[in-house]
Structure formats: C-alpha cells, structure tokens
C-alpha positions as CSV (number, residue, x, y, z in Angstrom):
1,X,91.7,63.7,86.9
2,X,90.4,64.5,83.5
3,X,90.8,67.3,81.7
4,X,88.1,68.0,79.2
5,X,86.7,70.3,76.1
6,X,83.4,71.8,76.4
7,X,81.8,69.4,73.5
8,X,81.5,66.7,76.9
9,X,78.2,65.1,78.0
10,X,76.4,67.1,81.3
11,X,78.7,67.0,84.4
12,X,76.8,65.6,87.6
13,X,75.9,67.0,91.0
14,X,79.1,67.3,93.1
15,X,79.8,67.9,96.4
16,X,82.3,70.8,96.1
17,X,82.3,73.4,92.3
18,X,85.2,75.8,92.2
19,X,85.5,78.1,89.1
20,X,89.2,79.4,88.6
21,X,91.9,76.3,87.9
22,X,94.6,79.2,89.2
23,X,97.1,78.9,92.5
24,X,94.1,79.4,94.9
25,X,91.5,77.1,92.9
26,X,93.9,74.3,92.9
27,X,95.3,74.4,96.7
28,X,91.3,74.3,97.3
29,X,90.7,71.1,94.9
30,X,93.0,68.9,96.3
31,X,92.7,69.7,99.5
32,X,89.0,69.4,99.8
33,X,88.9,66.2,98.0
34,X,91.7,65.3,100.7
35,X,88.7,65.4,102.5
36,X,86.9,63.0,100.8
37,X,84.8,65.5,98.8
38,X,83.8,64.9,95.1
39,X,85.3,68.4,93.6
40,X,84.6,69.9,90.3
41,X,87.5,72.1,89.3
42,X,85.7,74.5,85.8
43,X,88.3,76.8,84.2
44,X,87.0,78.6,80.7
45,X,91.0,78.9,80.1
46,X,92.7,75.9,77.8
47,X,95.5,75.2,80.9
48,X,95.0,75.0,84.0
49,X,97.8,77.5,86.5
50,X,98.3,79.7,83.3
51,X,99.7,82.9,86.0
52,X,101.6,80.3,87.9
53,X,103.6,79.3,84.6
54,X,104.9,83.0,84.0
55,X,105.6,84.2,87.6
56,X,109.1,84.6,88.7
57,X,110.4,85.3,85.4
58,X,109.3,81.6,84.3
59,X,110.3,80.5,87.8
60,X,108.0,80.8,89.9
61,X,108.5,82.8,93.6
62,X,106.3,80.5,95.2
63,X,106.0,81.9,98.3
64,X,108.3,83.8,100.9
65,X,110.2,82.4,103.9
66,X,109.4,86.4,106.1
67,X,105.6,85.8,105.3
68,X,103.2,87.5,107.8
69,X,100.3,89.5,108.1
70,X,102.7,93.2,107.8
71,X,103.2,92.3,103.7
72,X,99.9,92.8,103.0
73,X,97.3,95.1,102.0
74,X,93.6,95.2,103.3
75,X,91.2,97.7,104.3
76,X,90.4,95.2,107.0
77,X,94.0,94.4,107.5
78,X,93.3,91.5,110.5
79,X,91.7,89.5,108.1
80,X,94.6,87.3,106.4
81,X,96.0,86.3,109.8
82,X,93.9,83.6,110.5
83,X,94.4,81.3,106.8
84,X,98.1,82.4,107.1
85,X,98.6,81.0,110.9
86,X,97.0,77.8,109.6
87,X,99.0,77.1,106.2
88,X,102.5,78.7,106.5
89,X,104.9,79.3,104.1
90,X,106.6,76.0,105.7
91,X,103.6,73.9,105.1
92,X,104.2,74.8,101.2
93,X,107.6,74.3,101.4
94,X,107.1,70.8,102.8
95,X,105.2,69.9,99.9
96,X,107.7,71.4,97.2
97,X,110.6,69.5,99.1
98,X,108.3,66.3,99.3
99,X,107.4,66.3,95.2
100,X,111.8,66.8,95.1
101,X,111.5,70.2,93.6
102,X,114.7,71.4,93.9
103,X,114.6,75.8,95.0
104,X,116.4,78.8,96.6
105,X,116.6,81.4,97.9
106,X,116.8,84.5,95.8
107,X,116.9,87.6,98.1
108,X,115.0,88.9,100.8
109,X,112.9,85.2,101.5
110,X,112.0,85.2,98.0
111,X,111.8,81.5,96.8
112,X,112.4,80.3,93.3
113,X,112.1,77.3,91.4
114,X,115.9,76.0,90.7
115,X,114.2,74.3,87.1
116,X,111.1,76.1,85.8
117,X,107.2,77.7,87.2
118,X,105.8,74.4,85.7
119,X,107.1,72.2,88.1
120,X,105.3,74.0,90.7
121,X,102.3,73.5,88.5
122,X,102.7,70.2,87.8
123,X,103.0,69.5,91.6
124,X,99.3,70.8,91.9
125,X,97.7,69.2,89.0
126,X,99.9,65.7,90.7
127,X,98.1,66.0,93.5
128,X,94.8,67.1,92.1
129,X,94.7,63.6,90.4
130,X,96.0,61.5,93.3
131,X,92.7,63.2,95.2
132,X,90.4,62.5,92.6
133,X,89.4,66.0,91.5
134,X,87.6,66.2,88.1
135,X,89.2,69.1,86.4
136,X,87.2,70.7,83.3
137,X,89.3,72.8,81.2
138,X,87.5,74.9,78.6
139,X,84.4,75.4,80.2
140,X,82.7,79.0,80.6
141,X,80.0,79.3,83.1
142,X,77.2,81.4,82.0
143,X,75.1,81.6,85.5
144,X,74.7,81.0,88.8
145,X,71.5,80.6,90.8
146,X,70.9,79.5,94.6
147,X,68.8,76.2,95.3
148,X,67.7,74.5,98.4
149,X,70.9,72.3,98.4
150,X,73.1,74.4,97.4
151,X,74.1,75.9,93.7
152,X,73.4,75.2,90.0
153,X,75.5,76.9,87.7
154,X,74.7,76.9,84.1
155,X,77.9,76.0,82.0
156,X,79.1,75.4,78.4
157,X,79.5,72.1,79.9
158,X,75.7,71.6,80.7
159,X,73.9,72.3,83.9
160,X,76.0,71.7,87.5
161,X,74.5,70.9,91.1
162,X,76.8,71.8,93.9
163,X,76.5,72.2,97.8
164,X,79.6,74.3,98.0
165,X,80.6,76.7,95.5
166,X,83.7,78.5,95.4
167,X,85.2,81.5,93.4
168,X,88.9,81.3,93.0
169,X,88.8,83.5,90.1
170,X,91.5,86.0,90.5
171,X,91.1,89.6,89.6
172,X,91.9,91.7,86.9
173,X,95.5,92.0,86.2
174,X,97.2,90.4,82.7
175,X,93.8,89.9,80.9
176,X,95.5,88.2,78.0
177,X,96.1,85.2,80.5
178,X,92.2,84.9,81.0
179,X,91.6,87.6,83.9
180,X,88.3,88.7,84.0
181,X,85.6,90.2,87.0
182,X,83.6,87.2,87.3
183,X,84.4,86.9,91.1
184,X,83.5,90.6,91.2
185,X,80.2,89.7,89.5
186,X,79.5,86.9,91.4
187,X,80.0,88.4,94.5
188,X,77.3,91.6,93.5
189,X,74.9,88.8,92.6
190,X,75.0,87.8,96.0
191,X,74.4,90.6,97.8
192,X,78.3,91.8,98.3
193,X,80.0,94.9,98.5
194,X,83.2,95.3,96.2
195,X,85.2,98.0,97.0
196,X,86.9,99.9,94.3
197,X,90.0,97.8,92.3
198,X,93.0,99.4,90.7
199,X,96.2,98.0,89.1
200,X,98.9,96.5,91.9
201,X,102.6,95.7,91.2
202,X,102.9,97.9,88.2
203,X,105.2,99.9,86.7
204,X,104.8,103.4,86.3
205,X,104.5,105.7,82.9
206,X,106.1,109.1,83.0
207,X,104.9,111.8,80.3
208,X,107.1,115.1,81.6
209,X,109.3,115.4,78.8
210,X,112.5,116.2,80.1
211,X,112.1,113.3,82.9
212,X,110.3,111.1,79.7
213,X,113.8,111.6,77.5
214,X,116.0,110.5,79.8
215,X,114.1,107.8,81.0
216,X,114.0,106.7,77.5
217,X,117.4,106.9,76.7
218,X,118.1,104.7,79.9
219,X,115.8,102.1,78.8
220,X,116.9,98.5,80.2
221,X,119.4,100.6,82.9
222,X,119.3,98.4,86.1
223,X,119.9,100.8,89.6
224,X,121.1,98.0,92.0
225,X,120.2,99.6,95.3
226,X,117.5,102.4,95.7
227,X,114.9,104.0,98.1
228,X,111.8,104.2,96.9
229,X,108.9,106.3,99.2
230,X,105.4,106.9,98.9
231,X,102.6,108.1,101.5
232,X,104.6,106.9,103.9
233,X,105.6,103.9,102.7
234,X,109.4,102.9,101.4
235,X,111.2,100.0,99.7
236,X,114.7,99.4,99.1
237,X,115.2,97.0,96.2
238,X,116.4,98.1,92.3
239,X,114.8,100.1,89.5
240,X,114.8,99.6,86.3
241,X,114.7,102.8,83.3
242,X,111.8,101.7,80.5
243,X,111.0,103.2,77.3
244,X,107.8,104.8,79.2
245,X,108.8,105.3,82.9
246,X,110.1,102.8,85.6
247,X,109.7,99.5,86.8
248,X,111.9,97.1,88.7
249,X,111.5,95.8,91.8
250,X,111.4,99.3,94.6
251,X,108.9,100.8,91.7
252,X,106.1,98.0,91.9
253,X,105.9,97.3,95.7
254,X,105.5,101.4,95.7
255,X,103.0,101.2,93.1
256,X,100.6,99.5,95.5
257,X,100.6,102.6,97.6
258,X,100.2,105.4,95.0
259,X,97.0,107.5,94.1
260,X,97.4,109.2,91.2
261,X,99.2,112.6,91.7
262,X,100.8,111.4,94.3
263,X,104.8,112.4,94.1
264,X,107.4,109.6,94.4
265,X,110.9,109.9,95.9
266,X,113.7,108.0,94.9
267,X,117.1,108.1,96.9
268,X,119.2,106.4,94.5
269,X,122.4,105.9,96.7
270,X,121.1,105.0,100.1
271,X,124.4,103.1,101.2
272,X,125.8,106.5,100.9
273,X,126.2,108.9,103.2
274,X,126.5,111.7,100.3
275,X,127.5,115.4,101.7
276,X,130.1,113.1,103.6
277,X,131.2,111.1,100.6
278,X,131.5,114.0,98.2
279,X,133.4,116.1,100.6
280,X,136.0,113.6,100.8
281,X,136.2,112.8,97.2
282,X,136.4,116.5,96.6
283,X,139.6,116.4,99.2
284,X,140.8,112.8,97.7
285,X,140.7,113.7,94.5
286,X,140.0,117.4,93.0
287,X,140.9,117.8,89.3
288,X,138.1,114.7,89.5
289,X,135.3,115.7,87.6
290,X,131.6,115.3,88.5
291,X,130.9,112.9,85.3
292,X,133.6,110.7,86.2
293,X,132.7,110.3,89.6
294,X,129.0,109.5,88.7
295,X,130.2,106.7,86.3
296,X,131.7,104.9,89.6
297,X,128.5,104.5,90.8
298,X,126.2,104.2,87.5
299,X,126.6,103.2,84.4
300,X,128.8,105.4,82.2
301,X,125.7,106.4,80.3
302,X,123.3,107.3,83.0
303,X,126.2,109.4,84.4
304,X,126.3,111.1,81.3
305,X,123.1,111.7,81.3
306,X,122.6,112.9,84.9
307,X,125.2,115.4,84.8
308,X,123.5,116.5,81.1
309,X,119.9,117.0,82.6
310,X,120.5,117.8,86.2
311,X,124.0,119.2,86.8
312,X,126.9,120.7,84.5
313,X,129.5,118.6,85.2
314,X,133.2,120.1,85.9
315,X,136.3,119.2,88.4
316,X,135.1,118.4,92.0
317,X,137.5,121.2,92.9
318,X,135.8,124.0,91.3
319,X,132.4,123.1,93.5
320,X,131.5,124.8,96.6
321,X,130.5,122.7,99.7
322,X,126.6,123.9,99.3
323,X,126.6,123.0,95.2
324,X,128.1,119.3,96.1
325,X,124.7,119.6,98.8
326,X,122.8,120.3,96.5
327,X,123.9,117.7,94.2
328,X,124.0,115.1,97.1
329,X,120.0,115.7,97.7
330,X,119.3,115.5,94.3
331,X,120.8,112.1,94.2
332,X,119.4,111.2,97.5
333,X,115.6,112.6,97.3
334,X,114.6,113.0,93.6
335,X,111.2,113.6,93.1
336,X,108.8,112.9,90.9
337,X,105.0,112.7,89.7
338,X,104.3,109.4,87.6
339,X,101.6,110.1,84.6
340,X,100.0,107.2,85.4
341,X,100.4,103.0,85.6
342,X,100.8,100.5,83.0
343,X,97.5,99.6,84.2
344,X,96.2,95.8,84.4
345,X,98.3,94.7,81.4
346,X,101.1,94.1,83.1
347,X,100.6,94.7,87.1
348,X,101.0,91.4,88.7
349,X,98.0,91.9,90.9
350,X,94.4,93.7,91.5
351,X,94.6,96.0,94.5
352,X,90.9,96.1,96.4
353,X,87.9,93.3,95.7
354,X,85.5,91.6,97.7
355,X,84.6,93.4,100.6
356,X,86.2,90.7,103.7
357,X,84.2,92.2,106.0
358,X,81.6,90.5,104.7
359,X,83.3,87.2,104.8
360,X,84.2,84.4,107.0
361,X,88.3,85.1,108.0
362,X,88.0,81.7,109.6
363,X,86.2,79.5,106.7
364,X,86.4,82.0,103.5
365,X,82.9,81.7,103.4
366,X,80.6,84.2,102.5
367,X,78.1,86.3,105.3
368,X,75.3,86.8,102.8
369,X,75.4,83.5,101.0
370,X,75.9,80.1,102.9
371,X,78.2,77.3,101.1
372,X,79.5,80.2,98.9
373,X,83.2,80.6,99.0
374,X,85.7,83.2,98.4
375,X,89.2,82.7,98.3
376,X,92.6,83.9,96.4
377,X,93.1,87.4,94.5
378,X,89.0,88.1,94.2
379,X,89.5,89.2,97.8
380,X,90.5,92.2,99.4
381,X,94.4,91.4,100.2
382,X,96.7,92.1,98.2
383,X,100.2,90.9,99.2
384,X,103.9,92.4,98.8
385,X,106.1,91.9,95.9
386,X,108.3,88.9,96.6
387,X,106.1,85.7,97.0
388,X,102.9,86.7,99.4
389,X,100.5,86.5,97.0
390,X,101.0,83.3,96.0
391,X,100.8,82.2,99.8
392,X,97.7,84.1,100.0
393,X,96.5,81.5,97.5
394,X,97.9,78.9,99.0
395,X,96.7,79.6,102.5
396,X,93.1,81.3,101.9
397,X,92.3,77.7,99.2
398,X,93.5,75.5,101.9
399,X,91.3,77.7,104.6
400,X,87.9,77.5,102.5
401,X,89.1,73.3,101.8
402,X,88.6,72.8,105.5
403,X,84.5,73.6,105.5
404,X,83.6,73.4,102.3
C-alpha cells in the first residue's frame, strides 16, 4: 500500500476508485481487494481515518454489541437491515480480537478501545496493505464524468479510469477534519435526490438569560442519570452544563430528534419517585432544608443554584405537600426551548443525505447510475449515539465490497 503526495506521476485504470480514506472507505478497500480487485483508495486529507482517530474521546466506540436496525434514523427506515444482517457487530469484533486489540465494554454495548482510536485505524490501514490497495493521500478530485466502462475522474493526481466508483465521503459534520458535500454533489450530478441535512449528535445552545446564567455558572457540571424527551422520543444517559447550553450524552441522542422550537424535557431524577421521596424526607427529617437536601443529590453548587433560580429554599417542615409537588415536577419534567445547535462544528454526525430510495439496500449501488456506489455517512441513516455509526460504515463498505 502506498501512500502518496499529489506531485506523483498519473495513476492507472483500476478496477475499483473510492474517494473518502474514512471508516466506510476503508472497510470497502480491503474488502473488495479481498476480492481480488485492483482498488484505488483517493483521500484530498493528509491521513487517512482522520474521524476515526478522535472518536470515543481518542478511543474509539467502534461499534455496539445491541446493534440493530431500531438505533437508527432513515426516512426509509428498512433500508440499513440488509448491510447490517450481513456484517454484524460480531463480524467487527472478530477482526479487532484477531489483530489482538485489547477492548471493553463501557456501558450500554458501547465498545472502547482499552489503548487508543489509532489502533483501530491502524488495523484498517494493516489490512488495506495485506490486500493490496493503493491508497493516495493528498489527492483532490476535481470531476467526475461517465464513460462506456465505467468512470474517469479528473484528480490532482492526473486523470483515473475506473469500472466501479464509490463515494465514501462522509457528510458534513467537524469540517475542520476535512468534511465536505462532495458525496452530496456527486450524487446531484447523477441524477439523485438529496433530502435536506442538518447537524446530528450535537449539543444544544441556550440564549434565555435566566436558563443561559445558570447554565453558565454550571459549566463542566456532570448530571449522572437523566431523562431526556423529545417528539416522542426519550434517552436516559447524563448531561453535561456548557458555557452555552448542554451537551452530554441524553442531550445528543435527543438532538437527532429536534426541529427547531421544539421544547425539551429533562427529568433529572428518574430513579426517584419524588412526591414519595420528598414526603418522607419531609417526615424523616424536618428542620432539613431544601438546599441541603438538593446537595445530596447534585453537586453542592448546582443545589445552590437550583434553589436560587427556581425555588427559595427553607426547612422541609415549613413546605406544604402541594409546594414539595410542585418542586418534585420541576425536578422531574423541566422544560425548555434550545436557541439553537452547535451546528456541524462539533455534532458527530449529518442527519439526512442521499436519498436510499434511490439506491440498492442489497449492493449500495446507485438506481440512476450503474457501477456507482454509495456507502457510509453520505447516506440517509444516521445511527444512535453509542457506536452505530461506525457499524453503519462498517457494514454498508463491506455491502458495496461484495459487487463492486
């Protein structure tokens, strides 16, 4: 496998041209060459897996034990089933445990890399050179045309004859690691629909003052165990306070599911049953006061801060049972509108895409273009916080590998 600049000499006709050297490019490569087919892998990016190498926190959730068809989101939502019946999460994790990469769990099927996100990496680019797939760093591709064999693209690396072509590259989120609407482009050119694409997996910014303050003044405050709802839709996982509104875990997967204006609800003690639980502490322990009590189950600073923007905080005794309900459904059912997303910056992944309607669930390949290809985060389906997406890639590169 060689990885070259763009000053190389003209790359020759190959049997197989994918453009994106990210999770789902890569799975593709070496698995079509598997095959015995000469691939070209073209990335304009100076590394090859450049998303891979900051996922997980720098550890890379690689995929998710509970994957299936439920954790992700499609307007054609029976689409993914097929590529995920035929490479499973365990087919991944027979490679990881073959290449002795040591992992665990984390929580909820969520698998980690013990070490680092670039031994993950590494493992692709290892068997991307043991199947003899040119890789081509640095290289930009300027056009694409259709021929009577197949496609020439013209590159910064000089002119490239392909029967098979294949876009693996991603969607919009984290620009500054290279995203870009190519695919989107690409797809257009060749007579596809690409339905409207908004931020995914993304914190969200809150501009209300009052709500803005004390967000602010929580910034970096972790809430271990929270309900998060929207349209329908609820995750229990933490939150996390930012200088600009909330994150964490509950926040994001919601995120996918919000228009804006759309109200959120956080319960932020589900594991309680709260009228009950206050009712006893009110008989346990009277000359308690409300402050106190909340700094049992936050920090001492968010309790401070709750009882200083939402209640006035005095002994437990001097409440009457409908104030300690009303306090219990604050706590339980707080509401509130985001201002907006962070946007692509930081949202791990691109909600809508390439119409899959208009291609193959079977082969990834495209309805209105034959021996074009489609797979990864360019697509329509979006996956769950916690590992899907990267065995979307994983599965839907494999998928196209088969036929191309």
């Amino acid at each position: 496998m060689r990885a070259s600049p763009n000053e190389d000499h003209a790359v020759p006709t190959t049997d197989v041209t994918i453009i994106g050297a990210g999770a789902a490019g890569l799975m593709c490569a070496f698995s079509a060459a598997a095959r015995g087919r000469r691939v070209l892998l073209l990335d304009h990016a100076n590394k090859a897996g450049k998303k891979i190498l900051m996922s997980g926190g720098g550890r890379c959730n690689f995929t998710n034990m509970y994957t299936e068809p439920a954790n992700f989101l499609s307007e054609n939502p029976h689409f993914c089933k097929s590529a995920l019946a035929r490479y499973t999460q365990w087919d991944f994790i027979e490679m990881v445990s073959r290449h002795g990469i040591a992992y665990h769990e984390k929580k909820l099927g969520q698998l980690f890399c013990d070490n680092k996100a670039s031994d993950i990496l590494q493992m692709l680019l290892d068997e991307c050179a043991q199947a003899g797939v040119d890789l081509k760093l640095y290289t930009s591709v300027q056009s694409i045309e259709r021929t009577t064999d197949g496609y020439r693209l013209e590159s910064s690396a000089g002119p490239i004859d392909c029967q098979s072509l294949v876009i693996a590259t991603g969607g919009l989120s984290i620009p500054t690691l290279g995203a870009s609407g190519f695919g989107y482009q690409v797809a257009r050119q060749f007579g596809h629909n690409v339905l409207p694409t908004r931020a995914g997996l993304v914190p969200f910014t809150i501009t209300e003052p009052q709500l803005k303050t004390m967000c602010g003044e929580l910034s970096g405050t972790s809430v271990e165990d929270c309900l998060v709802s929207c349209n329908g839709q609820s995750f229990r996982e933490n939150i996390l306070f930012t200088h600009r509104g909330l994150s964490g875990p509950a926040i994001l997967q919601v995120s996918s599911f919000w228009r804006p204006g759309d109200a959120i609800e956080i319960n932020l003690l589900p594991h309680l049953d709260l009228p009950e639980w206050f009712a006893e502490q009110q008989r346990e322990r009277p000359n308690t006061e409300l402050k106190t009590l909340l700094g049992e189950l936050f920090t001492r600073k968010m309790a401070g801060l709750l009882s200083e923007h939402w209640f006035s905080s005095r002994p437990l005794k001097q409440y009457t049972p409908s104030e300690l309900g009303q306090i219990a459904e604050r706590l339980a059912a707080w509401q509130l509108v985001p201002a907006g997303t962070e946007g692509y910056r930081t949202a791990e992944v691109t909600l809508g895409g390439i119409d899959t309607r208009e291609v193959s669930s079977k082969t990834m390949e495209s309805l209105k273009s034959p021996g074009l290809y489609f797979i990864g985060e360019v697509l329509d389906v979006t996956g769950h916080l916690g590992g899907f997406n990267f065995q979307w890639a994983w599965a839907s590169g494999y998928a196209a590998a088969q036929y191309v």
